[in-house]
C-alpha positions as CSV (number, residue, x, y, z in Angstrom):
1,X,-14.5,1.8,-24.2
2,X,-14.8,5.6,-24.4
3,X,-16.1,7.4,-21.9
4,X,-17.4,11.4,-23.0
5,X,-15.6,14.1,-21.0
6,X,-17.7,16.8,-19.3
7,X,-16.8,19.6,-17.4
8,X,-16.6,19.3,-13.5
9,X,-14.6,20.2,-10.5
10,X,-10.9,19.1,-10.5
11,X,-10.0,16.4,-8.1
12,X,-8.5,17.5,-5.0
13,X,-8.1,15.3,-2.0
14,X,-8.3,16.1,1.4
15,X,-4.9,17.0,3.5
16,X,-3.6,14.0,5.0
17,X,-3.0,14.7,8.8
18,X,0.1,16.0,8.9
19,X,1.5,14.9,12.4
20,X,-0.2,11.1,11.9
21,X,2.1,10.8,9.1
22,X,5.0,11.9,10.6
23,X,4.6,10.0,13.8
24,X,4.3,6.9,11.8
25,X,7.0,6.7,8.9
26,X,10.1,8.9,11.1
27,X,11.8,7.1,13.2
28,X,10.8,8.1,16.9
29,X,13.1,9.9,19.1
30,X,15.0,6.5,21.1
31,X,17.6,8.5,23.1
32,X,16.0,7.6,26.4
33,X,13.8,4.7,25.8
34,X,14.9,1.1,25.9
35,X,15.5,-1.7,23.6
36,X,13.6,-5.0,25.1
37,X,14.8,-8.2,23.2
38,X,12.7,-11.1,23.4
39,X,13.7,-14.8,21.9
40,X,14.0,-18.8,23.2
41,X,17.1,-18.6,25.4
42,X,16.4,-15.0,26.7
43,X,15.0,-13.1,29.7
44,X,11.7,-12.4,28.0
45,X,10.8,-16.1,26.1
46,X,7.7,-14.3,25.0
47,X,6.3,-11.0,22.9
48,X,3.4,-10.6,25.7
49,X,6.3,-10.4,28.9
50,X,7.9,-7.8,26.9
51,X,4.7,-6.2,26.3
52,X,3.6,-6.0,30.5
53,X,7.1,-4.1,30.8
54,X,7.6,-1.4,27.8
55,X,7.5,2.2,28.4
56,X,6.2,5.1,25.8
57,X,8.8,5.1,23.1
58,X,10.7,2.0,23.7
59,X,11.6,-1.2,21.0
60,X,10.3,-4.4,21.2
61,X,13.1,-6.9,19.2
62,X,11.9,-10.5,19.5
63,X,13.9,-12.9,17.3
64,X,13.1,-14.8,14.4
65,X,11.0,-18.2,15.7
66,X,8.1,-19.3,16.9
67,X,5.6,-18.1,19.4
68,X,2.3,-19.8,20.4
69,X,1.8,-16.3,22.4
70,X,-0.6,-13.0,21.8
71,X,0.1,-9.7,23.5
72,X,-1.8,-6.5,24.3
73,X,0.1,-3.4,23.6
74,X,-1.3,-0.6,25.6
75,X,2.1,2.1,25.5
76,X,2.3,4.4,22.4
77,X,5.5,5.5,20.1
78,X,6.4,1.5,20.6
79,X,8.6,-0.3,17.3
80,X,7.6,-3.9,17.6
81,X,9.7,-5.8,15.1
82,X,11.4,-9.1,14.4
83,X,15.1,-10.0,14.0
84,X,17.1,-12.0,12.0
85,X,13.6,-12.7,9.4
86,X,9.9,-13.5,10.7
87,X,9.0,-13.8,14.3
88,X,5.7,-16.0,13.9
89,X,3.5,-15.1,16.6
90,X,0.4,-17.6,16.2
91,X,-2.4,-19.7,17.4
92,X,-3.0,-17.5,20.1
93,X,-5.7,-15.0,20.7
94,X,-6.4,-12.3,23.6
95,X,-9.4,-10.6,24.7
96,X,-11.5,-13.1,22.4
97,X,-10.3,-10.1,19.7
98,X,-6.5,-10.9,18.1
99,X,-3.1,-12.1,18.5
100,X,-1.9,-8.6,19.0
101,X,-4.7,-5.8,20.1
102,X,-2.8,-2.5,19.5
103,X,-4.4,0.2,22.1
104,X,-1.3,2.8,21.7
105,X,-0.8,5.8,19.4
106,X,2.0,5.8,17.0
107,X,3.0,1.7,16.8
108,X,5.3,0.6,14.2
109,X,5.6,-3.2,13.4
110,X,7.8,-4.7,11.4
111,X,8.8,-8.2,9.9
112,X,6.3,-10.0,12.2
113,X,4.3,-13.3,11.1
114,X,0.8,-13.8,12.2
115,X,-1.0,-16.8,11.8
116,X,-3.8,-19.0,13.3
117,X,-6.3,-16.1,15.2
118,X,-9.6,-17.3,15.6
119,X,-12.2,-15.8,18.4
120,X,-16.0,-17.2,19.4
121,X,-16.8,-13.7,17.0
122,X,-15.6,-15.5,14.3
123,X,-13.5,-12.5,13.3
124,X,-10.5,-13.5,15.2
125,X,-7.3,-10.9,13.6
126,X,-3.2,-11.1,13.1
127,X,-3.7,-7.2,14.7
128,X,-6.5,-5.5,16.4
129,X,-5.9,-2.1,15.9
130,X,-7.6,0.2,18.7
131,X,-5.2,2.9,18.7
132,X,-5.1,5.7,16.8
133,X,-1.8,5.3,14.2
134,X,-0.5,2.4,12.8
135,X,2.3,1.9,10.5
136,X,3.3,-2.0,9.7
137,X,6.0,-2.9,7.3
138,X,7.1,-6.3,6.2
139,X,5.0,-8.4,7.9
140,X,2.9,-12.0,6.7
141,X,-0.6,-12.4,7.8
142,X,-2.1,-15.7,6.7
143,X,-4.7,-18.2,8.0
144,X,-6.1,-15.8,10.5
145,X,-10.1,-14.9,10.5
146,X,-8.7,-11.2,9.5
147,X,-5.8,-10.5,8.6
148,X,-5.9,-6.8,10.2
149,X,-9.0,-5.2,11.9
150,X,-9.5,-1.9,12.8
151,X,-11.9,-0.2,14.8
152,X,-13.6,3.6,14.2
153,X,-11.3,6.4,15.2
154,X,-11.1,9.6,12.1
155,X,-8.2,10.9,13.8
156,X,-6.1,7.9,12.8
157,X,-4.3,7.2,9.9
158,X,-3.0,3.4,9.1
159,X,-0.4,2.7,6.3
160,X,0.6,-0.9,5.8
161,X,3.4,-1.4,3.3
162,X,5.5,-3.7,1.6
163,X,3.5,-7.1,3.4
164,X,1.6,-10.1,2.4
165,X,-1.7,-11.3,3.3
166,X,-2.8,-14.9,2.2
167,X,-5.8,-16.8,3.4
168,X,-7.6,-14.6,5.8
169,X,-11.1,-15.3,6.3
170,X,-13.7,-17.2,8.4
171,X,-15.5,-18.4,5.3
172,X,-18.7,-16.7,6.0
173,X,-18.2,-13.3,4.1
174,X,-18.2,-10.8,7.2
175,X,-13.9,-11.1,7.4
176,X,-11.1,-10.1,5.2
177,X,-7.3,-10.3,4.4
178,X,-7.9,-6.6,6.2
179,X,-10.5,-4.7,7.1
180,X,-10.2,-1.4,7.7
181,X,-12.8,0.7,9.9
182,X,-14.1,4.2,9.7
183,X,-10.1,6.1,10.3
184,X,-9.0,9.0,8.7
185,X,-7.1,7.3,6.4
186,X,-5.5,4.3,5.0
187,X,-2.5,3.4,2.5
188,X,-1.6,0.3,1.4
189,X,1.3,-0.1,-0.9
190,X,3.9,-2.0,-2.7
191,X,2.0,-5.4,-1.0
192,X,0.1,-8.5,-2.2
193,X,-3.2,-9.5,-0.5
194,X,-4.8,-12.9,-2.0
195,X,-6.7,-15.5,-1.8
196,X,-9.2,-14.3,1.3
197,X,-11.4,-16.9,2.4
198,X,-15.1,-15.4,0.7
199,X,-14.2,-11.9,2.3
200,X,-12.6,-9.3,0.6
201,X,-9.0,-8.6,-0.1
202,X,-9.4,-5.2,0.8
203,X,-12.2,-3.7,2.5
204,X,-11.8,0.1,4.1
205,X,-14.5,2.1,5.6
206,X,-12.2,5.3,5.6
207,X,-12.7,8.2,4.8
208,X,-9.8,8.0,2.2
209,X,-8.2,4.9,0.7
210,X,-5.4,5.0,-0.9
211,X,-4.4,1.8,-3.0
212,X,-0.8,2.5,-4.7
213,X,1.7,-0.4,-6.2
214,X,0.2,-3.9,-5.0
215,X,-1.1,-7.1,-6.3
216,X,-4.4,-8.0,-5.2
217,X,-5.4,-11.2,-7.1
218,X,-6.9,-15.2,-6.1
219,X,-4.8,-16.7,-8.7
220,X,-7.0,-20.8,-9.7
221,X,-8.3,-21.4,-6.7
222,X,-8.7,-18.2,-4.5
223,X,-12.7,-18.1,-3.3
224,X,-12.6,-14.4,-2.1
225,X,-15.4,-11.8,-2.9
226,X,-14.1,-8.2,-4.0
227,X,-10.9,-7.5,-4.5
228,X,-11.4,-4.0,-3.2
229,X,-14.2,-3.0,-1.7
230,X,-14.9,0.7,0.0
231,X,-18.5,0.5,1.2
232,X,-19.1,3.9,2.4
233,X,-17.6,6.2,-0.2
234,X,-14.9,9.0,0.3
235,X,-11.9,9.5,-1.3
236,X,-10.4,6.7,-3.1
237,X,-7.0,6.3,-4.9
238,X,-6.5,3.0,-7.3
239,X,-2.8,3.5,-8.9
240,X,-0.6,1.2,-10.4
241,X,-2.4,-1.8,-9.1
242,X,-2.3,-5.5,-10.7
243,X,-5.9,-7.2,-9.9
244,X,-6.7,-10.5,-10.8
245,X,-10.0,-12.1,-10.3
246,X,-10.0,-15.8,-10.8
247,X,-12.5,-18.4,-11.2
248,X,-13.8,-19.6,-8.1
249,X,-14.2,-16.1,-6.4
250,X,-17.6,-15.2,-4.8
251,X,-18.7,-11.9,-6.7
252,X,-18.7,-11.4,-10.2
253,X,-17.4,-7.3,-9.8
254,X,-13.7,-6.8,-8.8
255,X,-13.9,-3.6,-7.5
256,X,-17.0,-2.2,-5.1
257,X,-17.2,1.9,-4.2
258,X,-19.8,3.2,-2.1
259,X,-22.4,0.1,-2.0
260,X,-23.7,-0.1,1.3
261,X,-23.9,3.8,1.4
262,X,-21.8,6.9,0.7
263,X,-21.6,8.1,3.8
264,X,-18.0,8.7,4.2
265,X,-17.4,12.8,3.2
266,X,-16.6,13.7,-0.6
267,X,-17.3,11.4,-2.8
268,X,-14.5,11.3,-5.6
269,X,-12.7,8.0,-7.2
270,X,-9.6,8.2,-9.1
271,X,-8.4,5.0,-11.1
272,X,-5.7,5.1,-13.0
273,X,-2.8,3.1,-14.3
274,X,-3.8,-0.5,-13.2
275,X,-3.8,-3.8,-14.9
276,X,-7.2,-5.8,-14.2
277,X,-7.6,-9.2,-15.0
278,X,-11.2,-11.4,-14.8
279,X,-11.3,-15.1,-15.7
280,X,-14.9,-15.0,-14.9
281,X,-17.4,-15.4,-17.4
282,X,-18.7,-11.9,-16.6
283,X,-18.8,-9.2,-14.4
284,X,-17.9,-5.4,-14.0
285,X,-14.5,-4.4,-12.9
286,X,-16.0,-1.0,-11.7
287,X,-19.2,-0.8,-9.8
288,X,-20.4,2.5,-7.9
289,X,-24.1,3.6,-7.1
290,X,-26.3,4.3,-9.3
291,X,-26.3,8.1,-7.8
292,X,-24.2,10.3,-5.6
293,X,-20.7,9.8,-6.8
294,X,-19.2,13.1,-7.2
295,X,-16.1,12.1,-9.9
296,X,-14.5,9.4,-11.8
297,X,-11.1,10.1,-13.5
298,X,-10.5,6.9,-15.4
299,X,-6.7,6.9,-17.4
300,X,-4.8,4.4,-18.4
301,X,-6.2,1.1,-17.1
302,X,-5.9,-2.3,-19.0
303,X,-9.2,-4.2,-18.9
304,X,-8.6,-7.9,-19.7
305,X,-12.0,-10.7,-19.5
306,X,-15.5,-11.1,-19.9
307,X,-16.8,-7.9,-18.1
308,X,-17.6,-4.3,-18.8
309,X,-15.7,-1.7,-17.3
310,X,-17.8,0.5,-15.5
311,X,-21.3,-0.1,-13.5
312,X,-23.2,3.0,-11.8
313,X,-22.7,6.3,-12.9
314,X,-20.7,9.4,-11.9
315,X,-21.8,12.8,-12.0
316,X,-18.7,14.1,-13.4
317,X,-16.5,11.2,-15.5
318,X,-13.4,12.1,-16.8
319,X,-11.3,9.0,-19.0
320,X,-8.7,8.4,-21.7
321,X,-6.4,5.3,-22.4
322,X,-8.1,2.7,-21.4
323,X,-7.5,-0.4,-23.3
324,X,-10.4,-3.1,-23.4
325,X,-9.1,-6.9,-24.6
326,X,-11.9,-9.7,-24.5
327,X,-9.1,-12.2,-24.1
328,X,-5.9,-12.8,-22.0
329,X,-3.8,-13.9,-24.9
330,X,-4.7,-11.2,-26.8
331,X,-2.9,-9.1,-24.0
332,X,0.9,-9.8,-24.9
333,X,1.6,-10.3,-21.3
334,X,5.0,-11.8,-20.2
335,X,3.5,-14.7,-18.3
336,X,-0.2,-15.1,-18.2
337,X,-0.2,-18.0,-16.5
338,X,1.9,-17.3,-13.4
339,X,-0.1,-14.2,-13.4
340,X,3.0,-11.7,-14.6
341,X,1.0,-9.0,-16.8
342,X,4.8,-7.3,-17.8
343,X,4.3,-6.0,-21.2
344,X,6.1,-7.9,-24.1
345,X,6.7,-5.6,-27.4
346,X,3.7,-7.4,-29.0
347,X,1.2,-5.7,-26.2
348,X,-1.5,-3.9,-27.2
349,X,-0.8,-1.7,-24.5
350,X,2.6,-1.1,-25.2
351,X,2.2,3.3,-26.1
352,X,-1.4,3.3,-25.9
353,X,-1.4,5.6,-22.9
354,X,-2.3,8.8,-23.2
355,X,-0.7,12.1,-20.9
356,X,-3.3,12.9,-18.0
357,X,-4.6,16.1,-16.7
358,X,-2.9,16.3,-13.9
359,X,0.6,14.5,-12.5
360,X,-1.9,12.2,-9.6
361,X,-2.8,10.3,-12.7
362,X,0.8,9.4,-13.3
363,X,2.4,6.6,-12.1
364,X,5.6,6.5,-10.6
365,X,6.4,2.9,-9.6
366,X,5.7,-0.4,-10.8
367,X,4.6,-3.4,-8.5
368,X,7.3,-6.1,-7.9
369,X,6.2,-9.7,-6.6
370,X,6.1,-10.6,-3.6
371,X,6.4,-7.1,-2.2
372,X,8.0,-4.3,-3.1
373,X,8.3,-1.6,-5.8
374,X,10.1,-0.4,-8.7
375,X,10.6,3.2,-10.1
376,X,8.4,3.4,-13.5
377,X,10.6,4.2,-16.4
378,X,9.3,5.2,-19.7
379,X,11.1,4.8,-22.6
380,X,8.6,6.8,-24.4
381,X,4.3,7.3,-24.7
382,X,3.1,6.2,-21.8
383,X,2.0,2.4,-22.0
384,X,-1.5,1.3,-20.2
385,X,-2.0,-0.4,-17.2
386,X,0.7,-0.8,-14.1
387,X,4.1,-1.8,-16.4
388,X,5.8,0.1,-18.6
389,X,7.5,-2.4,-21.2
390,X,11.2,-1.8,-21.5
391,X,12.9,-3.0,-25.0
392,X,16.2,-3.2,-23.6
393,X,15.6,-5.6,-21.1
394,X,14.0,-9.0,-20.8
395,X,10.9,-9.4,-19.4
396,X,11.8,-10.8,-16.3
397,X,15.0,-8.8,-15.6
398,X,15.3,-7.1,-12.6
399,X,17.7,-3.9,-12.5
400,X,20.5,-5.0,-10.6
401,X,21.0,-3.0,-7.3
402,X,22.8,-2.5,-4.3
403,X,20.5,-3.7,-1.1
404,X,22.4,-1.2,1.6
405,X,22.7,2.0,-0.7
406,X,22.1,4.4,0.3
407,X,22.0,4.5,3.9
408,X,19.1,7.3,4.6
409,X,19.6,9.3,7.9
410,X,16.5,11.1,9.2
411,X,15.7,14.3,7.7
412,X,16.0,17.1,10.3
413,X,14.5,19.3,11.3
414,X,11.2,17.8,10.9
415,X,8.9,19.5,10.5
416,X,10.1,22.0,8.9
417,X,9.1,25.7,7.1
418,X,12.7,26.4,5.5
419,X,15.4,24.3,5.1
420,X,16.2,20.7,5.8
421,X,19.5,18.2,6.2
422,X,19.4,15.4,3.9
423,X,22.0,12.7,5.0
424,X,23.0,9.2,3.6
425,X,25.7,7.0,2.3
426,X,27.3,5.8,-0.1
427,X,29.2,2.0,-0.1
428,X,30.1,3.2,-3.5
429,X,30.5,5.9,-6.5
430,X,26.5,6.3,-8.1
431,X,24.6,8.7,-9.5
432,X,22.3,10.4,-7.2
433,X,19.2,12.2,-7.4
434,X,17.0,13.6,-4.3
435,X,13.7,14.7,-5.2
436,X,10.6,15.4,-2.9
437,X,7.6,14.5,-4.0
438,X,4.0,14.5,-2.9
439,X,2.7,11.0,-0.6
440,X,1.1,9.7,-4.4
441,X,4.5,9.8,-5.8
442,X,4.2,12.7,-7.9
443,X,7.8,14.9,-7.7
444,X,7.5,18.2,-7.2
445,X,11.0,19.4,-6.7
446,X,14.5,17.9,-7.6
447,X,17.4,19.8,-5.7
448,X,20.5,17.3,-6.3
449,X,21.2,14.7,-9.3
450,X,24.8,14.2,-9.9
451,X,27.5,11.4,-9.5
452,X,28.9,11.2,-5.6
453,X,31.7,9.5,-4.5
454,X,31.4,6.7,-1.7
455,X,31.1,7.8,1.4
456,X,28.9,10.2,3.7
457,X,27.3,13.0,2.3
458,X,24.9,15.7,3.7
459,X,22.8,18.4,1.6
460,X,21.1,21.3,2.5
461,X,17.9,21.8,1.0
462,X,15.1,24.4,0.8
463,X,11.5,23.5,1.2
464,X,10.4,26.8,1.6
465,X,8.6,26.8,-2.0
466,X,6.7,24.3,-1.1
467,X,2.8,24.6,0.3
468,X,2.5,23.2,3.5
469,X,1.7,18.7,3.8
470,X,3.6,16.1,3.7
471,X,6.2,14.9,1.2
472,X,8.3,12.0,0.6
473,X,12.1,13.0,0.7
474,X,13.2,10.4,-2.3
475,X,17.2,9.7,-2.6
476,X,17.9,7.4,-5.4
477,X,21.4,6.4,-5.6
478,X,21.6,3.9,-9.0
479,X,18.0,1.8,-9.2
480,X,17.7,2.2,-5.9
481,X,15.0,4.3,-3.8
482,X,15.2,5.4,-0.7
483,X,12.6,7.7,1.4
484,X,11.8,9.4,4.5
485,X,8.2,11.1,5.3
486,X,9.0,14.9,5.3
487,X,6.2,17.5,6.9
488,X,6.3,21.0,5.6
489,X,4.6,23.8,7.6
């Protein structure tokens, strides 16, 4: 499909609040708070005795088993996580709302199972989110009315990463794997949300949505709506995504922007770099108003099915690379059938990318199943949609990689208008490179890459040349990536 270029105003998102982003991906200040540990055989048997006792800053570390239990957490700066894998928290709603309701600022939860909320609302949710701030990280939400609910705060920013959400939904349409209120903003990466019960896999009312590195699909039998929807508008970021839309789901358009009024502020899409697959027998993979929809930068995407690209109009469209294919066998995909869309060397896909005009177009990871991410590596033109196929490996290799290296400290000072202490180590000699880059992934400055020996190593580096926001503060020691949220003011 080709799309005409016209002139318009570059894209240019708002600034993520600086400080919500901060408070939520650095680890909090612990030196006088305490660790409450919570497990069969214990003091605390449950996550809710734990919760009746916390302070401001402390940890919650409940150990990996089972819980018919829910918990309102009411203190703020609180890490809630599980040990030693999954604690399942289930069956077990309070305040007819969630199995958690989250009322405090700056809560982190990690590797924490939620399963079986259901409420009289119908909307019963693995998380109520009431406070402003949320960061949750390796956790499993399935077979909950919602997975996550939040409520309206624009002050807040929630980032869920590297989690799965599987069979969320009441069945009537009105709940979601997550659904995300009117906040300030909302990130979800390097994650796989499918199969929602006739919901959507993602809906967000914020006023920017960013969608980075996932897999959002419903496989044979998944019965959900949307796989994204964003009702209201705003800013919204699609990058690097795989999307299938199987043949049972409820709506015939993967993707929904602005339908039920663009009321959010700025109205500007950018959709880049993602792999879309509809095994409907029509549809449109792209639907926005038929008016108000400021910009549309369209690069790179693979199209794959029975249903036209774009529905609605933009007032300023800007597109290249885009690679239609009527058919999924005509795709060259690794494994069609257990949904991997890895590019093998007979994809049409394979250097049909072409170099956008500006680095937020360009992708630097690569979804990995279940969840998790890869740095994207091109061994020359840029290939369509979310993989870059690599002739020197097989399909289904995965760079080998050390799990522990390296060990990142936290970067200090932070936040920070000159220079900064990068710390980490080393189980072993590797080539290192740190690199900050902006919170899409885009690098903006390398100050190290080199071979180290193992062992600790600290580097000075200056972030005075940089305009003020946040940035990812990337050390990549062999394959592996490791990052800490970095503010510059």
């Amino acid at each position: 499909m080709h799309i005409t270029r016209r002139s318009g105003p570059i894209f240019r998102s708002t600034a993520i609040p600086l400080a919500i982003l901060a408070a939520l991906l650095l680890p909090l200040s612990r030196a006088q708070s305490t660790e409450w540990r919570v497990g069969p055989g214990r003091a605390l048997t449950l996550p809710s005795q734990a919760a009746a006792q916390v302070r401001d800053g402390d940890t919650v570390s409940i150990d990996a088993a089972e819980y018919v239990d829910c918990a309102t957490w009411t203190r703020h700066n609180l890490l809630l996580r599980g040990v030693g894998g999954f604690a399942h928290v289930r069956d077990k709603s309070c305040g007819g709302k969630a199995i958690w309701i989250v009322q405090g600022r700056n809560t982190v939860i990690e590797n924490i199972e939620f399963s079986g909320a259901t409420v009289v609302d119908k909307n019963g949710a693995g998380i109520r989110q009431e406070g402003t701030n949320l960061l949750v990280r390796r956790c499993f939400f399935h077979d909950n009315e919602n997975g996550i609910l939040s409520g309206a705060d624009p002050a807040s920013t929630i980032i869920v990463d590297s989690s799965e959400f599987a069979d969320n939904g009441y069945g009537d349409g009105y709940s979601h794997n997550m659904y995300i209120g009117h906040v300030g903003a909302f990130f979800l990466r390097h994650s796989l949300t499918h199969r929602a019960k006739v919901g959507h896999n993602v809906k967000s009312r914020a006023n920017e949505t960013h969608i980075l590195y996932n897999r959002i699909s419903n496989e044979a039998t998944g019965t959900a709506s949307r796989d994204i929807d964003v009702p209201n508008g705003g800013i919204l970021v699609v990058l690097g995504n795989v999307i299938q839309h199987g043949p049972q789901t409820q709506n015939s358009n993967l993707c929904g922007y602005g339908l039920e009024g663009l009321t959010n502020p700025l109205h500007r899409v950018i959709f880049a770099s993602n792999t879309l697959v509809t095994q409907r027998t029509a549809g449109t993979f792209l639907i926005l108003p038929s008016s108000g929809t400021d910009s549309l930068r369209l690069y790179n995407n693979v199209f794959v099915g029975a249903a036209t690209i774009l529905g609605g109009s933009s007032a300023f469209v800007d597109s290249g690379g885009n690679l239609l294919l009527k058919s999924i066998a005509s795709a060259g995909f690794s494994d069609a059938a257990a949904y991997d869309y890895r590019l093998t060397a007979a994809s049409p896909a394979v250097n049909y990318g072409v170099g956008p005009p500006t680095q937020m177009l360009t992708p630097s990871y690569e979804y990995r199943y279940p969840t998790g991410a890869v740095p994207r590596r091109s061994s020359g033109a840029l290939d369509a949609g979310a993989f870059e196929y690599q002739p020197t490996t097989s399909a289904t290799a995965v760079p080998a990689a050390l799990p522990d290296d390296p060990r990142l400290d936290p970067i200090h000072p932070n936040p920070s208008a000159g220079s900064v202490t990068v710390g980490f180590t080393l189980s072993r000699e590797a080539r290192v490179s740190i690199a900050f880059l902006t919170v899409l992934g885009q690098e903006v400055l390398t100050v190290s890459d080199g071979v180290l020996a193992a062992g600790r190593h600290t580097l000075a580096c200056s972030v005075a040349g940089l305009p003020k926001g946040p940035y990812w503060c990337s050390v990549t020691a062999g394959t592996v990536v490791r990052a800490r949220l970095l503010v510059v003011e």
